[in-house]
C-alpha positions in Angstrom: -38.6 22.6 0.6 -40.3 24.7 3.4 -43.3 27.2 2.2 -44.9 28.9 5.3 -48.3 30.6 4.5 -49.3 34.0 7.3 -52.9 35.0 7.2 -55.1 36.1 9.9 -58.0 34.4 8.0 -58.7 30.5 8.8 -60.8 30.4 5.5 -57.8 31.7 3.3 -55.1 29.4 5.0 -57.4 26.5 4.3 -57.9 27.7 0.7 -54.0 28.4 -0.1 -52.4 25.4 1.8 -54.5 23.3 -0.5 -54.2 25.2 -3.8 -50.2 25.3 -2.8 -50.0 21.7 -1.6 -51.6 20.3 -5.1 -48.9 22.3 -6.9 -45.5 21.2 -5.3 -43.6 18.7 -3.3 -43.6 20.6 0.0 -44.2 20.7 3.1 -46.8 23.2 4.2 -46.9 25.4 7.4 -49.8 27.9 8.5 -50.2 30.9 10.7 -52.4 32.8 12.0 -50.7 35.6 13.9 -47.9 37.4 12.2 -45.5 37.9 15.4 -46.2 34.1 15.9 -45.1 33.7 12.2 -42.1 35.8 13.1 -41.3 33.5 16.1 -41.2 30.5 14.3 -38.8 31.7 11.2 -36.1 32.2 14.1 -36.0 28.4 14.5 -36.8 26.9 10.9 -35.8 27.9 7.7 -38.5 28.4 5.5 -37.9 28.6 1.2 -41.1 30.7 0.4 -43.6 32.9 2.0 -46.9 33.7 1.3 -48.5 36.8 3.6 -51.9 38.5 3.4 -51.4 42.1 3.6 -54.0 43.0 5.8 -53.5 41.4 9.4 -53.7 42.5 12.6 -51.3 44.0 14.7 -48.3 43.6 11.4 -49.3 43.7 8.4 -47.6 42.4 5.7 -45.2 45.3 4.5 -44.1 45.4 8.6 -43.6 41.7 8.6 -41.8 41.5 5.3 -39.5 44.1 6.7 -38.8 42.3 9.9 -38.2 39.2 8.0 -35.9 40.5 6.0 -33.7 42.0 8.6 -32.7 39.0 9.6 -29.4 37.1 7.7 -31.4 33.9 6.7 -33.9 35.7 4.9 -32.2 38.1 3.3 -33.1 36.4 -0.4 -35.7 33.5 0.2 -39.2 34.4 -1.8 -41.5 36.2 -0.1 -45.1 36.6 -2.0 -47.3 39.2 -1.1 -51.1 38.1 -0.7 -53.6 41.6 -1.3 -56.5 42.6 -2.2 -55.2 46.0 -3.1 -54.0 46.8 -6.6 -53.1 50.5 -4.9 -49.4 51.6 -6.5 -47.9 52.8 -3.4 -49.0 49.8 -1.3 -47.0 47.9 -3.9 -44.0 50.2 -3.9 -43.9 50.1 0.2 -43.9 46.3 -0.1 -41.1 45.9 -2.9 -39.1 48.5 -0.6 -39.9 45.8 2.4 -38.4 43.4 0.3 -41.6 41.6 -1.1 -40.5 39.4 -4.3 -44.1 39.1 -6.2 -47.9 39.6 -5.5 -51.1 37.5 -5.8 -53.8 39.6 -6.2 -57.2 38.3 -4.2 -59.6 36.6 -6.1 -56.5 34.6 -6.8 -56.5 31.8 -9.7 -55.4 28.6 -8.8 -53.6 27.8 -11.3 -51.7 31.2 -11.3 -50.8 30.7 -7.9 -49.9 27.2 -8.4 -47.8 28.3 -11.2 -45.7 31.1 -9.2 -45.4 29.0 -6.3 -43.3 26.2 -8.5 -41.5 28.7 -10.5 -40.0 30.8 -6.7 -39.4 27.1 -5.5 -37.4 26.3 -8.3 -35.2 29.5 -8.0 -35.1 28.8 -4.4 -33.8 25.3 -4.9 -31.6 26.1 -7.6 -30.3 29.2 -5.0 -29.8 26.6 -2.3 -27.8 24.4 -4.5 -25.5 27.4 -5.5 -25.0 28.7 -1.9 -23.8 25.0 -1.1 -21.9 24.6 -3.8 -19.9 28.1 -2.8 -19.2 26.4 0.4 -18.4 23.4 -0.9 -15.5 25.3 -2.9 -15.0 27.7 0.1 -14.3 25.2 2.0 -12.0 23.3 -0.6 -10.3 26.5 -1.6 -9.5 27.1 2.5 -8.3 23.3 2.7 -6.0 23.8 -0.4 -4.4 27.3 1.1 -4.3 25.9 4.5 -2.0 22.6 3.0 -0.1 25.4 1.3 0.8 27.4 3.6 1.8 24.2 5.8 3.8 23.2 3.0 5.1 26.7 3.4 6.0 27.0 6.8 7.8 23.1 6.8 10.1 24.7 4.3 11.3 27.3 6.5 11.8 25.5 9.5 14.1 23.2 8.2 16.1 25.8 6.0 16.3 28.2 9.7 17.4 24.8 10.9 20.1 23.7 8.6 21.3 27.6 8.9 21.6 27.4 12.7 22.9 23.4 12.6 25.6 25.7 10.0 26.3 28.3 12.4 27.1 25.4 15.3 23.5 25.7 17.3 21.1 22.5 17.2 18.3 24.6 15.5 16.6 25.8 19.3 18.0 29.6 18.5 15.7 30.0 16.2 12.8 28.1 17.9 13.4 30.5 21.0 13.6 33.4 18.7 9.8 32.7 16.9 8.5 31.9 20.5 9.9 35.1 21.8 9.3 37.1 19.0 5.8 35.9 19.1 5.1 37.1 22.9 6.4 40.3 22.3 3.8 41.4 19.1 1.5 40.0 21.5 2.4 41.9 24.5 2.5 45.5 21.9 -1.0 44.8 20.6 -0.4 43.6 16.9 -3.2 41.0 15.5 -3.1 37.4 15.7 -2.5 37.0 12.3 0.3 39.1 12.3 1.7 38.1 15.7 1.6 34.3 13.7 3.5 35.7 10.9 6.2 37.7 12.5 6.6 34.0 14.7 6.7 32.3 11.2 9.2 34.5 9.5 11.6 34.8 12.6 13.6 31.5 11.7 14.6 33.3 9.0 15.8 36.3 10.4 19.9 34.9 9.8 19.6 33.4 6.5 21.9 35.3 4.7 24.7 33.9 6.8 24.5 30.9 4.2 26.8 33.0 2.5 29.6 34.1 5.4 32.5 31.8 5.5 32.9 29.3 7.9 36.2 31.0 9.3 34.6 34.2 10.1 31.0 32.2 11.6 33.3 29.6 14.0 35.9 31.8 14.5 36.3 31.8 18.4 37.9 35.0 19.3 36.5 38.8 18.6 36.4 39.7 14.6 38.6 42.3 13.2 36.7 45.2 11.3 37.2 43.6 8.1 35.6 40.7 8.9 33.1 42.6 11.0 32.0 44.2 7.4 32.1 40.6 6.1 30.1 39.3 8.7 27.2 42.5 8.6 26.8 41.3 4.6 24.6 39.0 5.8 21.9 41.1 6.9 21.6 42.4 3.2 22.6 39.1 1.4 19.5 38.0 3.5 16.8 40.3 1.9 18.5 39.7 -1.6 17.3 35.9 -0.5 14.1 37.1 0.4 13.3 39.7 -2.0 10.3 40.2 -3.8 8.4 37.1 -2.6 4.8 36.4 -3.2 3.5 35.9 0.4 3.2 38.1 3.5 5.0 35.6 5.3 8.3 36.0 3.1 8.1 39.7 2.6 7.7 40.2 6.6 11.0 37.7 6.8 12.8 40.0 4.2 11.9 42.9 6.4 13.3 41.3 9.2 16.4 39.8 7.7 16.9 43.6 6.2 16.4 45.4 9.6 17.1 43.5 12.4 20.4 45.0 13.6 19.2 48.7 12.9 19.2 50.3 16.6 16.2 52.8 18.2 19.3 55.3 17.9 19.9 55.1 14.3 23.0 53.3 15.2 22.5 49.9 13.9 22.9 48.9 10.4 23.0 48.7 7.2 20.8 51.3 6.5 21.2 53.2 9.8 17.7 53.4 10.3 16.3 54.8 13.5 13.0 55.2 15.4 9.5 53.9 14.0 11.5 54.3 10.3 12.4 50.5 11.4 9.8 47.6 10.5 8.0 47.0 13.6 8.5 43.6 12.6 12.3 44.3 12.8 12.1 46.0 16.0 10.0 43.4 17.6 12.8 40.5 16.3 16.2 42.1 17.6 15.1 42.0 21.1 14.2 38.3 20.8 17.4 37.5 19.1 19.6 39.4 20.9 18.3 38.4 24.0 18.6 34.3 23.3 22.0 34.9 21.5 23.5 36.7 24.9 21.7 33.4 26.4 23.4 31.1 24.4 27.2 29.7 24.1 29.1 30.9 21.0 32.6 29.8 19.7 33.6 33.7 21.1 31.8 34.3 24.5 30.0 32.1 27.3 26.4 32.1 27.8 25.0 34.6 30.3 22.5 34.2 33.2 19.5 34.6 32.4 18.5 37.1 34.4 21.9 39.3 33.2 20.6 39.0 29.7 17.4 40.6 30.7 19.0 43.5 32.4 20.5 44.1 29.7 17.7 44.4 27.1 15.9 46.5 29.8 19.0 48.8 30.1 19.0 48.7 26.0 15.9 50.7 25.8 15.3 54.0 24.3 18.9 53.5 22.4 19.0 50.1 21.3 15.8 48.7 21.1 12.3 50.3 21.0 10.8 51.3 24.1 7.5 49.9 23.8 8.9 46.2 22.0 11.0 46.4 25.8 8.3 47.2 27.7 6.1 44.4 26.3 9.3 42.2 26.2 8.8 43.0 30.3 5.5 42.3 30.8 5.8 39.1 29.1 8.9 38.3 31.3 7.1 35.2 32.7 6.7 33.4 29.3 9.7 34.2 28.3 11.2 32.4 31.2 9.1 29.4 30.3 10.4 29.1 26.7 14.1 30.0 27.7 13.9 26.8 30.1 12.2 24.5 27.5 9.1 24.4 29.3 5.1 24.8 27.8 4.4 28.6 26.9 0.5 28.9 27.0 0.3 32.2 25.1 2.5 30.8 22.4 2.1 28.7 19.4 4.3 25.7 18.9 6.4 25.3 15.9 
């Protein structure tokens, strides 16, 4: 433990180092000037202070003010050394922060006795402040595994959907990476720019539960199974439903919303406008986008650059206006992660 002593007085600091130093395991600092004293606090970390009130230039109330504005000495023990039994002084110092007095002609063995009893609390505060961290810490490790555990599991079950729906599991990949870009490029947090890329995978789950003949089925669907087919967007949520984590409840949103149009065209619940997740929104641009890109049992893959036209022509009816404006402005990434390449402003799965 540190104990600085502040007094303008040589006499006193002689006097009260010694008294101090008999009474605890410590090390002792002295000074004279209060600013100095100040100066010196920025770079150590002192456990107790003892400062005469009357000194020139600050006096003690000032300096126990100052001190206490500053983060590290918000609680240690400050003792105010005075002369001065006056009330108010005393009420100005415990508004300053002061934690006790000594009143001059001080007793020894007073002092001696208050010094060990505010170093004890401070140790025993110390040992509680690192043992919060200590489980902070621990608590963060534990969440962090968790949610790695968490993340692992959805990969692989967007995966196995895709590997299901006859892709090799990069649809989705592209889909996250895209996504990603594109609640960047609008202005959404990283948090939530790292969730909406987390929960994209999962955007088609509810295909799981569309037949095989009506997924691989190489020609253009007839209205029945066009109904079929559209079930998935709802079996999806019913997967996703009333999970405990943002991460699943912004996939259910997702799964839910990600064919409703700008236009209120879309489906299933023919939402329109800012009525649809901006999660949602942010998702059907990336998905349709890579699915135009991509080979399917009924079409052809499209040139890149065709696909893009497209979204860009798509705006204001299909897709949000401001989701296609970012999805423009991000253009360049999106080029990298459409041709496998390193995307600096996105993650990696």
């Amino acid at each position: 433990m540190r104990v600085l002593i502040v007094d303008d007085s040589r006499s006193s600091l002689a006097m009260i180092s010694t008294i101090v130093g008999q009474g605890v395991d410590a090390r002792i600092d002295t000074c004279q000037h209060p600013l100095e004293a100040l100066q010196r606090t920025q770079t150590v970390q002192y456990d107790l202070l003892l400062v005469d009130h009357i000194m020139p230039g600050m006096d003690g109330v000032e300096f126990t003010a100052a001190l206490r504005a500053s983060d590290h000495y918000r609680l240690v023990p400050i003792v105010m050394v005075t002369s001065d039994i006056d009330k108010t002084i005393r009420l100005e110092a415990f508004r300053a922060g002061a934690t006790d007095f000594i009143n001059k002609p001080f007793d020894p063995t007073e002092l001696q006795a208050r010094v060990v009893n505010l170093l004890a609390l401070r140790q025993a505060q110390v040992e509680l402040a690192d043992r919060a961290n200590w489980l902070s810490r621990e608590v963060e490790r534990a969440t962090r595994h968790l949610l790695e555990r968490e993340e692992d599991v959805i990969w692989r079950l967007a995966r196995a959907i895709e590997y299901r729906d006859g892709d090799t599991g990069e649809h989705v990949s592209r889909v996250a990476l895209i996504s990603q870009l594109i609640a960047t490029g609008i202005g959404l947090s990283p948090q939530r720019c790292r969730t909406i890329y987390l929960a994209a995978p999962l955007h088609d789950i509810g295909k799981i539960a569309i037949p095989d003949a009506i997924l691989s089925k190489p020609g253009r669907l007839t209205p029945e199974e066009m109904a079929i087919m559209r079930e998935h967007v709802t079996i999806g949520a019913r997967i996703l439903e009333n999970g405990s984590s943002d991460l699943i409840h912004t996939a259910e949103l997702i799964a839910q919303s990600h064919h409703e149009r700008w236009d209120g065209t879309g489906y299933p619940d023919r939402l329109s406008g800012d009525d649809i997740p901006i999660e949602a929104r942010v998702v059907a641009i990336a998905d349709v986008f890579d699915a135009l890109c991509s080979e399917r049992p009924y079409k052809p893959a499209w040139p890149i650059d065709k696909a893009y036209a497209e979204i860009i022509g798509c705006s204001g009816t299909h897709f949000d206006p401001d989701c296609v404006a970012a999805f423009r402005n991000q253009w360049a990434e999106i080029q990298l992660v459409m041709h496998g390449q390193p995307c600096p402003q996105a993650v990696s799965a």
